[in-house]
C-alpha positions in Angstrom: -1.7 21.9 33.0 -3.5 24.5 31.1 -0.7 25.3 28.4 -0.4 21.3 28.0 -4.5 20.8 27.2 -4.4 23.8 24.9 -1.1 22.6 22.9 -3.0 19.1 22.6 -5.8 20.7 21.3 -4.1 22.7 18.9 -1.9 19.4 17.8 -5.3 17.7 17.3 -6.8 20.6 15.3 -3.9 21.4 13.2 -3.6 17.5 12.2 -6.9 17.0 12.2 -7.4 19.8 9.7 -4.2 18.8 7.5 -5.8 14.7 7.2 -9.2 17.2 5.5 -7.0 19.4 3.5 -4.5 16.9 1.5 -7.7 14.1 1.1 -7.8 14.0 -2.6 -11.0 14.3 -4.6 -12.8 14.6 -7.6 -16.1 14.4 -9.3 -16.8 12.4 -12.8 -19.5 12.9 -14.8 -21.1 9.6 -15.9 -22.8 9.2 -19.2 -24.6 6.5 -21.0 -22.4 5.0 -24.1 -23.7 3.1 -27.0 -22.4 1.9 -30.4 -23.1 5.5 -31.4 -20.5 6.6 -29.2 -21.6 9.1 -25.6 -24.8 9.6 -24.7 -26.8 11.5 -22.2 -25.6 12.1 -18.6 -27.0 9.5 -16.2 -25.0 11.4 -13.3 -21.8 11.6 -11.2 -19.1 9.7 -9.3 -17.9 11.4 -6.1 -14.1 10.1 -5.5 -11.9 10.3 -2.6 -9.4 9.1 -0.4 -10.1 7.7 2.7 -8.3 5.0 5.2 -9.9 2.3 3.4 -9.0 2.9 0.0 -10.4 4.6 -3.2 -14.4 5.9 -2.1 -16.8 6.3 -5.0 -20.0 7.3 -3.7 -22.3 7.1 -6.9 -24.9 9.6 -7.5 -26.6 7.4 -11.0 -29.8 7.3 -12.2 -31.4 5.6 -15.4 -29.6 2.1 -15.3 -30.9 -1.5 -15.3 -31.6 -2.7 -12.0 -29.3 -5.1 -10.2 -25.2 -5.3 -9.6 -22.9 -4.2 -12.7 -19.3 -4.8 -13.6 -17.6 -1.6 -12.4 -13.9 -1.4 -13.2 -11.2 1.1 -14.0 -9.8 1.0 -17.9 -6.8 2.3 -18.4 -7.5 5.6 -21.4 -9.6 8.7 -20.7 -11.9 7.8 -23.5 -15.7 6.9 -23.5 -16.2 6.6 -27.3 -17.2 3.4 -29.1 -14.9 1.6 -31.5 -14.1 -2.1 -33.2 -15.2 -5.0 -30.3 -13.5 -8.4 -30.5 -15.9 -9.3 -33.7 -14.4 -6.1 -35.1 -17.8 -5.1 -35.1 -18.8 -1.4 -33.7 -19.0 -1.7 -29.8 -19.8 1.0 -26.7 -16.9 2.4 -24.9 -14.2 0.1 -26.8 -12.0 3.7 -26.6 -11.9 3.2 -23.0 -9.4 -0.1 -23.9 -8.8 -3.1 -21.1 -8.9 -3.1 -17.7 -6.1 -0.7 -15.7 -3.6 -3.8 -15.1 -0.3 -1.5 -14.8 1.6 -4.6 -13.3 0.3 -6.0 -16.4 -1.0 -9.6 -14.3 -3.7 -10.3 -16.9 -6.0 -11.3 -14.3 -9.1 -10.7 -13.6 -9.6 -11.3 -9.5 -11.7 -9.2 -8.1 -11.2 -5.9 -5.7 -9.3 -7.8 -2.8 -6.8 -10.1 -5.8 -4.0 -9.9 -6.7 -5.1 -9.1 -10.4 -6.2 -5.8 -12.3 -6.1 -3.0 -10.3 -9.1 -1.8 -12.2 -11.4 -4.6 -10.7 -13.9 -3.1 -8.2 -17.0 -4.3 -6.4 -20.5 -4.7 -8.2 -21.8 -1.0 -8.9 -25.5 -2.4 -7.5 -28.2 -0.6 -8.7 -32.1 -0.5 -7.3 -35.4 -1.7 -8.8 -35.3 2.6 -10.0 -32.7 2.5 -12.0 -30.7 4.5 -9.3 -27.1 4.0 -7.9 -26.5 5.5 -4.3 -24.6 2.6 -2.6 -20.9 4.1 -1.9 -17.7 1.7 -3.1 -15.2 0.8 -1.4 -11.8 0.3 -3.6 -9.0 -0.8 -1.0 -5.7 -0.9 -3.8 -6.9 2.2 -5.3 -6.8 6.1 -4.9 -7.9 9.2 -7.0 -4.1 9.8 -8.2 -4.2 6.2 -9.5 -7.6 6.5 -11.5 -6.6 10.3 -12.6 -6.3 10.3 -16.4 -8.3 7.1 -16.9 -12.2 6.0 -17.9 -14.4 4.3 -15.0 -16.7 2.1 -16.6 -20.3 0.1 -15.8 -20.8 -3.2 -17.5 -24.4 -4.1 -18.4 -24.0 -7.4 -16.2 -22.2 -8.3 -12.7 -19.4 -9.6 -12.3 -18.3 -13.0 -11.1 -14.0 -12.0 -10.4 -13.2 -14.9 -12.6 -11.9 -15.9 -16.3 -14.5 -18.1 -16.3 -16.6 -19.6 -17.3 -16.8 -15.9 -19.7 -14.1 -13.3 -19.4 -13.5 -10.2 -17.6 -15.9 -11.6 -15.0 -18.8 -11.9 -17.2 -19.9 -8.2 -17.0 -20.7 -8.2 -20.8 -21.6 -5.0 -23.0 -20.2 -1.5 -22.0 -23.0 0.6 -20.8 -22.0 3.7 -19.1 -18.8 5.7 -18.8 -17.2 8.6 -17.2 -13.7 9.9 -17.5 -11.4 10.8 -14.2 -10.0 13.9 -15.2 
């Protein structure tokens, strides 16, 4: 009985240990964009794997309060460039949303449309991000070698009745290296 308890425990800790050591993670410094291209760094984005999907747990300061578009675009590039006016526009390097089954749909985290849709980044009355995100279709490998990107508006999951969800102008960017 003794030899049985202490080759469960060892099965349990040896698993146990191997589910810590192969969890993928990274950290993503997160910086303010404008028309001007990268600004300041407003803080960092902790990813990792877990059970339930992609985990971002935002450590953000100096942002507008309320909830923001939050989505994955699919180059590792902050920098502004031409908007849909052609007119100089934060982040435009960054490109579209990551859509590699290329559904040109915006439908929110739990649709069947861009991967790169998340949930609402929400941000407090201080201008601070804390809440962790939840991302169920994604993991680090898939954002690796992409931008993650905060919209100065929320985000409705729809088309309509503006596109992309509504989240307007590109405020804040980091790249997942």
């Amino acid at each position: 009985m003794k030899s049985y308890i202490v080759v469960l425990a060892t099965a349990v800790f040896v698993t146990g240990g191997a589910s810590i050591a192969y969890a993928a993670s990274t950290t993503v410094d997160v910086n303010a964009i404008d028309t001007n291209g990268i600004g300041k760094k407003i803080g960092i984005l902790r990813l990792s794997d877990s059970k339930q999907g992609l985990r971002i747990t935002p450590q953000l300061a100096d942002l507008p309060p309320g909830d923001h578009g939050f989505h994955v675009h699919v180059n590792p590039d902050c920098g502004a460039g031409n908007g849909p006016n052609g007119q100089p526009a934060a982040g435009m390097a960054a490109g579209g949303h990551y859509d590699p089954a290329n559904t040109g749909k915006h439908l929110g985290p739990h649709g069947e449309g861009h991967k790169g849709d998340m949930p609402v980044l929400t941000v407090d009355g201080r201008g601070r991000a804390r809440k962790v995100v939840i991302v169920p279709h994604l993991t680090v490998a898939d954002v690796k070698g992409r931008s993650i990107m905060i919209h100065g508006g929320g985000d409705n999951y729809s088309d309509q009745p503006a596109p992309l969800g509504g989240g307007g102008a590109r405020i804040a960017c980091g790249v997942v290296r």
